[in-house]
C-alpha positions in Angstrom: 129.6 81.3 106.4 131.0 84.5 104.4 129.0 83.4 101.8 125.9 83.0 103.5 126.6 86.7 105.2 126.9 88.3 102.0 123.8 86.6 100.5 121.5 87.7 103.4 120.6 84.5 104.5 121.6 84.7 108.0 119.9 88.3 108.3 116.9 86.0 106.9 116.9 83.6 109.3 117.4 85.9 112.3 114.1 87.5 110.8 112.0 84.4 110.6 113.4 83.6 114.2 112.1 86.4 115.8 108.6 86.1 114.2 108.6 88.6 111.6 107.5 87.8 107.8 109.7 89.2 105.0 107.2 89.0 102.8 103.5 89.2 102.7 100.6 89.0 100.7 98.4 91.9 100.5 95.2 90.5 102.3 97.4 89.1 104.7 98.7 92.2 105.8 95.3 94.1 105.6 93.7 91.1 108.1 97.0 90.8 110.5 97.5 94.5 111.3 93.9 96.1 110.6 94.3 97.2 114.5 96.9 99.9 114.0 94.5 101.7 111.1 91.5 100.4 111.4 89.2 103.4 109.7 91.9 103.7 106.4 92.3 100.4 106.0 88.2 99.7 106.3 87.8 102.5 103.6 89.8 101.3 101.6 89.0 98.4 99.0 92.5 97.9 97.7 94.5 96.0 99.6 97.9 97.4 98.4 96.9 100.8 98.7 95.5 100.0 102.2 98.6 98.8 103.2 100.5 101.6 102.2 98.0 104.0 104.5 98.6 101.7 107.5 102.3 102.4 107.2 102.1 106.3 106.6 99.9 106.3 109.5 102.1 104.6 111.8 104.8 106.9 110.6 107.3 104.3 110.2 110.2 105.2 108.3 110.0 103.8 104.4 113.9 102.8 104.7 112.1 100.2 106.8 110.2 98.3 104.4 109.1 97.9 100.8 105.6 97.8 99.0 106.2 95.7 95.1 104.9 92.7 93.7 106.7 89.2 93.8 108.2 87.5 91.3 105.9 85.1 89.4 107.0 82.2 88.7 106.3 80.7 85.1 105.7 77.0 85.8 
């Protein structure tokens, strides 16, 4: 269990459990929460760059969350 705690999989899990993604693709993001800026994020083509004006918008503190790439996997 200590191991698990340290690792963040628990804090994972209680995530998940309450409905909220930890990660998400660009598009996805733009389609799911278009509502809270809808005229920045219709002006602008780029999804990543639209997401980031959705969050300055809302003025939600950037402690909260992160905008990066994944890792790619070589398969």
């Amino acid at each position: 269990m200590h191991q698990l705690t340290c690792n963040g999989v628990l804090e994972g899990i209680r995530i998940c459990r309450k409905g909220f993604p930890n990660r998400m693709v660009y598009p996805d993001f733009k389609h799911r929460y278009m509502i809270l800026a809808p005229n920045e994020m219709k002006s602008e083509p780029d999804d990543r760059k639209a997401a980031k004006l959705c969050l300055e918008k809302v003025a939600l503190d950037p402690e909260w969350y992160r905008i990066g790439h994944t890792k790619a996997r070589n398969i």
